[in-house]
N, C-alpha and C positions, 0 to 999 in steps of 0.2 A: 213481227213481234220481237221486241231486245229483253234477252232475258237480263238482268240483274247479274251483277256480279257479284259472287257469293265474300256474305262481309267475314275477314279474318278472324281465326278461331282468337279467342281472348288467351293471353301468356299464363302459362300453368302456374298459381303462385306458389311458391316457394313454404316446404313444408314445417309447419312452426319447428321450434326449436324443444329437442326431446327433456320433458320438465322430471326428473325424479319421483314419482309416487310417493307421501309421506308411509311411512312406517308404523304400521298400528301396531300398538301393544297386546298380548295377550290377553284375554278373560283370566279373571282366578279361574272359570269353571272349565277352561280349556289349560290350566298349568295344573290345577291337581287331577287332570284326567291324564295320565302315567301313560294310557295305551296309545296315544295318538303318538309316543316316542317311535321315531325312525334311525336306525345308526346310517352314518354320510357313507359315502365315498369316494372316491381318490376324484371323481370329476363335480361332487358336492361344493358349494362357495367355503365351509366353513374346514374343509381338508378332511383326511383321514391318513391314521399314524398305526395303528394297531388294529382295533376290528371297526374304528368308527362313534365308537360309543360317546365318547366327550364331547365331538362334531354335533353328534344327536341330541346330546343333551341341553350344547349351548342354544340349540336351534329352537328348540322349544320353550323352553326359559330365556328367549333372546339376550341372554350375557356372550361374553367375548369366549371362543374356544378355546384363548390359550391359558385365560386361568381358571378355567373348567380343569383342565389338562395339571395344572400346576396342583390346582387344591386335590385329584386325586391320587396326584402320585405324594406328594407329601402325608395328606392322611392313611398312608399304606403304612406308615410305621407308628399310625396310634391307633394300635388294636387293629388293624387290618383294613377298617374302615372304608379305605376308595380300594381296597380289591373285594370287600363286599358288592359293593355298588356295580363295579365295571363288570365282574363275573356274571352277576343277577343279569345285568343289561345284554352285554355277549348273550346269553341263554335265551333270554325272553323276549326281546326286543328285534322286528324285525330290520332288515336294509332297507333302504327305498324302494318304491314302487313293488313290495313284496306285502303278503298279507301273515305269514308264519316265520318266527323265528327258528332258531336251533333247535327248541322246545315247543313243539306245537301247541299252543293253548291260544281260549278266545280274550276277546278284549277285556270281559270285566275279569276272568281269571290273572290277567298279563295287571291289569292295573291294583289289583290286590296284591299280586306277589313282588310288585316291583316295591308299593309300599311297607310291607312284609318286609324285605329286602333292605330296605331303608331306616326301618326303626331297628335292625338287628345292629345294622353300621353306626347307626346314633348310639344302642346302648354298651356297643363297646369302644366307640371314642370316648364315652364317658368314665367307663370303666378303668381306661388307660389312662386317663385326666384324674383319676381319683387314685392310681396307683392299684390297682386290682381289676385282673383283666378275666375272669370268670364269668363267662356268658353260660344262660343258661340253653345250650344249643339245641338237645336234646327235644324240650317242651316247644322251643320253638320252631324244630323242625315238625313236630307232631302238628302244631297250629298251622304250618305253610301247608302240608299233605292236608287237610283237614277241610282250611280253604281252599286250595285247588280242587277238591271233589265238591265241594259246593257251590261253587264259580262256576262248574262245568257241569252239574247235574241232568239239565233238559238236554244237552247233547249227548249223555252216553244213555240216558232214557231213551232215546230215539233212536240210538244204535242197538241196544235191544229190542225195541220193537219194531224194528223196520221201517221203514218209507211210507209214508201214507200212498195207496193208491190213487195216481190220476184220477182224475174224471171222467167217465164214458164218453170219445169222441163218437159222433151223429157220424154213420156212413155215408158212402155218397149215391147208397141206394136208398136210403132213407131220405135222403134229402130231397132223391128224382119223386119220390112217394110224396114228401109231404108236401113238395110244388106244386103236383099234378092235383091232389086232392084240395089244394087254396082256394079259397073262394074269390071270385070276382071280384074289383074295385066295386060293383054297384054292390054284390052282395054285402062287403065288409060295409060299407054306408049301410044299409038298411036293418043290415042284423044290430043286435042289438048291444051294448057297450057292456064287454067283456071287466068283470070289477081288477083291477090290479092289483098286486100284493106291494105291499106299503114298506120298506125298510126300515130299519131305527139308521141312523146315521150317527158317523160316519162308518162309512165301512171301506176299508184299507182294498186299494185294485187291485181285481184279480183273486180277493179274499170270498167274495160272494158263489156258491154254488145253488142254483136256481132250483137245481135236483134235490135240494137234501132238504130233510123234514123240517118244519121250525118247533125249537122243545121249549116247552115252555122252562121258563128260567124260573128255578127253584131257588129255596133260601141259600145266604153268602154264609159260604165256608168262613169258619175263623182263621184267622191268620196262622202260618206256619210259624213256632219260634226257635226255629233247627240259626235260622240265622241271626236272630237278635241273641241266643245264646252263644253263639263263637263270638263274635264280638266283644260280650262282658267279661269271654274266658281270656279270649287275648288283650284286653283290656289290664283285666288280673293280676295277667302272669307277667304282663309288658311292666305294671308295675313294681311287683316283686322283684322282679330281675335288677330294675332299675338302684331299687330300695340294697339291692345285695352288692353290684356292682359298685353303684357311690358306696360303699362302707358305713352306709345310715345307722345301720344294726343288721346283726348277726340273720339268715335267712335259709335255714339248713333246708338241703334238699326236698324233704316229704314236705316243705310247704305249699310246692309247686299241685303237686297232684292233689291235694288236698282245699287248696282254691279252687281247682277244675271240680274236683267233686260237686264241693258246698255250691257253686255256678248253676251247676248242671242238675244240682238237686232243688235249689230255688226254683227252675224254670219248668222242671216237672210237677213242682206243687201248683204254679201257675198254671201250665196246662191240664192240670186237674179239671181248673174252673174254667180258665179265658183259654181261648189257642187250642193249637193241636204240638205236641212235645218233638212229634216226631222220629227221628234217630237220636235223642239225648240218651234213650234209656244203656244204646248200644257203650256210646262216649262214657255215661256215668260209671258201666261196669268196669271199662278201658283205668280210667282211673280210680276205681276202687281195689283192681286187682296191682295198680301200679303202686299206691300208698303202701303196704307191708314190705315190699319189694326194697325201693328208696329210706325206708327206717333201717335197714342191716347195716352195721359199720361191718364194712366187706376188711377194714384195716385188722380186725380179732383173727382173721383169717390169716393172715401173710407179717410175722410179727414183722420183717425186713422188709415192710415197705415202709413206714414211718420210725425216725428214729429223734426221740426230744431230752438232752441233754443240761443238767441245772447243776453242774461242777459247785463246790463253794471254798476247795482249795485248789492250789497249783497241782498238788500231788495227785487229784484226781483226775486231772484235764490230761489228755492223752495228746500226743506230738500230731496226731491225723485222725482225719475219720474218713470213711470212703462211703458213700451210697450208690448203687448202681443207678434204682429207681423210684424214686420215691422222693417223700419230705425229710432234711433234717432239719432239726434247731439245737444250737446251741447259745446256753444264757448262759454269760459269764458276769453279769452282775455283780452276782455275792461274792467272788475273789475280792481282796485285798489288791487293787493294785499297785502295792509296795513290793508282792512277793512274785508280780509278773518278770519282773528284774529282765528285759528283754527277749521274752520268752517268745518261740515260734510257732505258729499254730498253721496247718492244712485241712482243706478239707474240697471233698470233688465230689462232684455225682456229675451223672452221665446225662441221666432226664429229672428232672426234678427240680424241687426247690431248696434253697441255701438259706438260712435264714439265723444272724448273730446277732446277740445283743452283748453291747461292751457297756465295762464301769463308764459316771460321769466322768469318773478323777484319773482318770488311765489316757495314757496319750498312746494313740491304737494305729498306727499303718496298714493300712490296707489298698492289698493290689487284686483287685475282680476280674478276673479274664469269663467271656464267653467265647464258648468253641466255634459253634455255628450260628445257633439265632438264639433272643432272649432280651431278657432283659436286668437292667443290675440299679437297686438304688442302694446307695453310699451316702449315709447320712442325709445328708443335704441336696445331692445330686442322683440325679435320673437318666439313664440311656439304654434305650432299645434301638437293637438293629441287627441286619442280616447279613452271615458272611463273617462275623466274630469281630470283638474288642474287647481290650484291654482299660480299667478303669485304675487311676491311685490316685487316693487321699490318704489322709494325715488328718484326725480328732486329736485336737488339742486340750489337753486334761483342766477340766473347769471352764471352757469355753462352746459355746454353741456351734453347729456348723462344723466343717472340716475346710481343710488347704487344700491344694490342689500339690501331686508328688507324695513324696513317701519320705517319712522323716528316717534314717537307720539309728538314730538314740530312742526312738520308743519304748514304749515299756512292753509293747504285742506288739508282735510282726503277723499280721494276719494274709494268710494268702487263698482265697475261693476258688471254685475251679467249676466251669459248668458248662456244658458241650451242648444243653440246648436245655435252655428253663431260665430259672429266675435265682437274684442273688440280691438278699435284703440286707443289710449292715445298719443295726439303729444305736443309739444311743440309749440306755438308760432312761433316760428322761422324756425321749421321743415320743409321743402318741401312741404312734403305730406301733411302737413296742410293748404298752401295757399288755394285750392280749397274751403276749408269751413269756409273761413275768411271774414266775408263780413261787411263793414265800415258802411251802417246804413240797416235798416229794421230786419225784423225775428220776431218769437213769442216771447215773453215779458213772 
């Protein structure tokens, strides 16, 4: 017998050539969901520089990290804005392959506070974009606290009441019992067909317990409106804030808790009829005990914390003024500036605000120094920033806008001083100055 010779194995071919994967884009439903953020790094494609955060951020929003990286550290000096953002993200956002960040909370808490976190940075870029950096921090940290126990509700319910107990595991004397007592294959055929209990479907695995009673299902609860009323609060106040910051119109403090009230009192006449009100009643009181509170001008208390100044001759205007802490103003409007004759004016505060209104027809130099951080507009010009500077102009008398330098024939030598706060210098004619122009009264 000749065996055959075995036919040669065929030549391994040659493995295709490795093609790139296209790149799918994100869902909207996967970029406004905030909790699937991860910070990178240091062995991440997109790097890590500080805790990660801009890495994570470009990765989800598929943009480039390094002007992720650009546009946070630049918005660090309008209104603080990308040290909102990176702070919230550091806190709340875990690393990779991690499920808690610095601050343990779950996904829909992490995804509410990160947006939380986002419109507080929106409304003071705005604020700083509008020349008025007053956030209303306060209400809105009460709204962050407010939402995180609402975000996380079912998991500290369940921390108070404990763990639901397993389910009775079957012994394995029980088991040797219920073998021994089984009927035969012939018997199971001849007896008689056992009726079977019928499920609604679907039912989630591992959710089924065969043991437990079936109750019959009663009529559907009304909706809870603990959470459609946070919403319309932060809704509210996100826009008051807003309305306050832009400079729209005037928006005194008791407005805040008095929205949350009239909110929260709406949604309790609703729950009258429709819903269940829930914890509003608690919140409603929160803000009713908070409205008389926010009405006290706490200024009647401390005459030297605000100090507003409306000279209308030379003779009145004094060589300095100092404030430790607090607000001044001074209007130098109604002077003659004929009888300025080169006249030098100081004034410093430590924290606070500076705040000058000069004649149109007066040619004014002014030099703005900040100590440490702050911010200073001059006329025409605007700069904030951290670590201290020095600002000079020159208003030219009958002319809009200033120079840049310091003219020494002026008719005012103005010199500010502010170690950490704000220094306004307006014009007469200026907008922003109407509010502090006032026709008779003021300290002398």
């Amino acid at each position: 017998m000749t065996i055959p010779p075995e036919a040669p194995l065929p030549p391994n071919p040659e493995p295709p050539s490795p093609v790139s994967e296209p790149r799918t884009r994100p869902s909207g439903e996967q970029l406004r969901n905030l909790s699937g953020l991860r910070r990178t790094t240091h062995a991440s494609p997109e790097g890590r520089h500080v805790a990660g955060v801009a890495g994570g951020i470009a990765r989800h929003f598929d943009i480039d990290p390094l002007l992720v990286r650009v546009v946070l550290v630049v918005s660090v000096f309008f209104g603080g804005a990308g040290g909102i953002v990176y702070v919230a993200a550091w806190l709340l956002v875990p690393e990779e392959s991690a499920e808690d960040g610095m601050v343990p909370v779950g996904p829909p808490a992490r995804n509410l506070l990160l947006w939380i976190a986002g419109g507080i940075a929106a409304i003071s870029l705005l604020g700083d974009a509008f020349g008025d950096t007053s956030v209303p921090w306060f209400w809105l940290a009460v709204l962050a606290v407010v939402a995180l126990w609402y975000a996380n509700r079912d998991k500290l319910g369940r921390k108070r009441g404990g763990p639901h107990p397993p389910p009775p595991a079957a012994s394995a004397g029980s088991a040797e019992t219920a073998a021994s007592d089984a009927p035969t294959a012939t018997a199971r055929i001849d007896a008689a067909p056992v009726p079977t209990r019928h499920l609604p479907a679907p039912w989630a695995p591992g959710s089924y317990d065969p043991s437990a009673p079936i109750r019959p299902a009663g009529p559907r609860r009304p909706p809870l409106l603990f959470g459609r009323a946070i919403a319309v609060a932060a809704l509210v106040v996100g826009v008051l804030g807003l309305v306050d910051v832009a400079d729209w119109m005037p928006v005194p403090t008791s407005a805040y808790p008095a929205a949350l009230l009239a909110v929260f009192g709406a949604f309790l006449v609703l729950g009258a009829f429709w819903g269940r009100a829930g914890g509003l009643i608690f919140l409603g009181l929160l803000a009713l005990v908070a409205l008389p509170i926010t009405m006290i001008d706490f200024s009647n208390f401390d005459a030297g914390r605000s100090v507003e100044i409306h000279p209308r001759t030379v003779a009145a205007l004094e060589s300095n003024y100092v404030v430790d802490v607090g607000e001044i103003v001074v209007d130098l409007s109604a002077i003659d500036p004929a009888t300025l004759d080169g006249r030098e004016l100081e004034i410093v505060s430590e924290l606070g605000e500076i705040t000058v209104i000069v004649p149109d027809d007066a040619t004014v130099a002014v030099e703005a120094k900040i100590g440490a951080m702050g911010e200073a507009q001059v006329f025409d010009e605007t700069r904030g920033d951290f670590g201290g500077f020095t600002m000079e102009r020159t208003h030219v008398a009958g002319k809009k806008g200033s120079e840049n330098g310091l003219d020494e024939d002026a008719d005012l030598l103005l010199t500010t001083t502010a170690d950490a706060g704000a220094i306004n210098i307006y014009a007469e004619s200026d907008p922003r100055a109407a509010r502090f122009l006032e026709s008779t009264g003021g300290t002398r």
